[in-house]
C-alpha positions as CSV (number, residue, x, y, z in Angstrom):
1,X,0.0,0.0,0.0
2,X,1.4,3.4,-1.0
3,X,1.1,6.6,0.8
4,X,1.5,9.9,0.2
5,X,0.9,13.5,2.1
6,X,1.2,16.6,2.1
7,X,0.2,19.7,4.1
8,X,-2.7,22.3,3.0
9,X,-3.3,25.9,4.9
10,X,-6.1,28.3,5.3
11,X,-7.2,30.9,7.0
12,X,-10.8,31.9,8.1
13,X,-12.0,35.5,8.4
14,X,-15.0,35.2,10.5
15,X,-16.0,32.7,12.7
16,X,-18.5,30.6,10.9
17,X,-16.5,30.6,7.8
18,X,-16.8,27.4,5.5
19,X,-14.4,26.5,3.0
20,X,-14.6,24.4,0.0
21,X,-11.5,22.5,-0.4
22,X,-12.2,20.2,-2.6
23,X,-11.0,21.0,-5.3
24,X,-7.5,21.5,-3.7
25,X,-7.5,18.0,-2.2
26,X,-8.7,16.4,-5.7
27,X,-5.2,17.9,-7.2
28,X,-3.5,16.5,-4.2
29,X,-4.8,12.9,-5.0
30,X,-4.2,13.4,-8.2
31,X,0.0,14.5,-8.2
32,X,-0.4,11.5,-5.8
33,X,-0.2,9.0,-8.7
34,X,-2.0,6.6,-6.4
35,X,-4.9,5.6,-8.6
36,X,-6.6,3.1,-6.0
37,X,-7.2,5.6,-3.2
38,X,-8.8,6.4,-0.3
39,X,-8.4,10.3,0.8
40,X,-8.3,11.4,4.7
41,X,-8.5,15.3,5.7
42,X,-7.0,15.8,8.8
43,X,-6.9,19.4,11.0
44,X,-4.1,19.9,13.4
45,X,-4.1,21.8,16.1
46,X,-7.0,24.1,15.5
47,X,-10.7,23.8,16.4
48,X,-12.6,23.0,13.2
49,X,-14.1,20.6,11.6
50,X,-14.2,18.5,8.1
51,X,-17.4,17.9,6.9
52,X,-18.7,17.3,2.9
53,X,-21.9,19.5,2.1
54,X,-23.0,20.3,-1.7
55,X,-21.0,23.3,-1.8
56,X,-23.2,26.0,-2.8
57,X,-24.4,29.3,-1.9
58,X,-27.8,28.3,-0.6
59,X,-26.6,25.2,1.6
60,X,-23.5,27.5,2.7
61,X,-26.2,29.8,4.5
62,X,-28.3,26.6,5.7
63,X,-25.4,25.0,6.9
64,X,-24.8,28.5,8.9
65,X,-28.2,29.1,9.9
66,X,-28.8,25.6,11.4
67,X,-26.0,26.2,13.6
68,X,-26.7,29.1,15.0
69,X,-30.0,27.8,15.4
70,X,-28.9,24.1,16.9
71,X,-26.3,25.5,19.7
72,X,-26.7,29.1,20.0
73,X,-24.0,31.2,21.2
74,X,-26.1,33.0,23.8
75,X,-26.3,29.5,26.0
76,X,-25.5,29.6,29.1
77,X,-21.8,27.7,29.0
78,X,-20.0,25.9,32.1
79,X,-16.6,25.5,30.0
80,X,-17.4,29.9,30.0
81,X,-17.8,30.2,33.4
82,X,-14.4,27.8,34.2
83,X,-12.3,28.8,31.5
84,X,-12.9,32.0,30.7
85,X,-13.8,32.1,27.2
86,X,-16.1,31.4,24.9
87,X,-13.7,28.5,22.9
88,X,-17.5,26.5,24.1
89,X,-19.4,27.3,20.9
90,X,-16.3,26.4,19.2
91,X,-15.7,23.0,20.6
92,X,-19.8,22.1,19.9
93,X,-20.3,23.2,16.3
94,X,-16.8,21.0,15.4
95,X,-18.2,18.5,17.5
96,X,-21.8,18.1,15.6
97,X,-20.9,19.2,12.4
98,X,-17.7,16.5,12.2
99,X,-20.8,14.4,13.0
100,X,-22.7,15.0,10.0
């Protein structure tokens, strides 16, 4: 079995940001000249998420409206009230939408 890697970086602007990466992991598989594959997305050291949605406009907003309506950030938080911050909301969207 053959392997290959190699390391991707992005930045988000706002919170709730969403990227599409496919098509930046497709080339990835591709220069990989593995043609039986399976391909694995990991995130290191950052809270976030990898998820696959039909990346357009209208489920973008979905995808963002559903969360804010599923764990809203104006929750009472014990990992606030210990901790200090608000890293909570953070933690529960990556949790449910790695999930999906």
């Amino acid at each position: 079995m053959n392997d290959y890697d190699e390391k991707i970086s992005h930045s988000i602007h706002k919170f709730s940001d969403i990227l599409d990466i496919s098509e930046v992991v497709w080339h990835i598989a591709k220069k990989s000249k593995i043609h039986e594959r399976f391909t694995y997305v990991f995130i290191i050291d950052s809270i976030a998420s990898v998820s696959s949605i039909e990346f357009e406009l209208v489920h973008v907003q979905d995808t963002k409206d559903m969360v804010d309506t599923l764990i809203p950030k104006t929750v009472h938080s014990c990992h606030s009230e210990t901790w200090g911050n608000d890293k909570w909301f953070s933690y529960l969207c990556t949790t449910w939408i790695g999930l999906c």
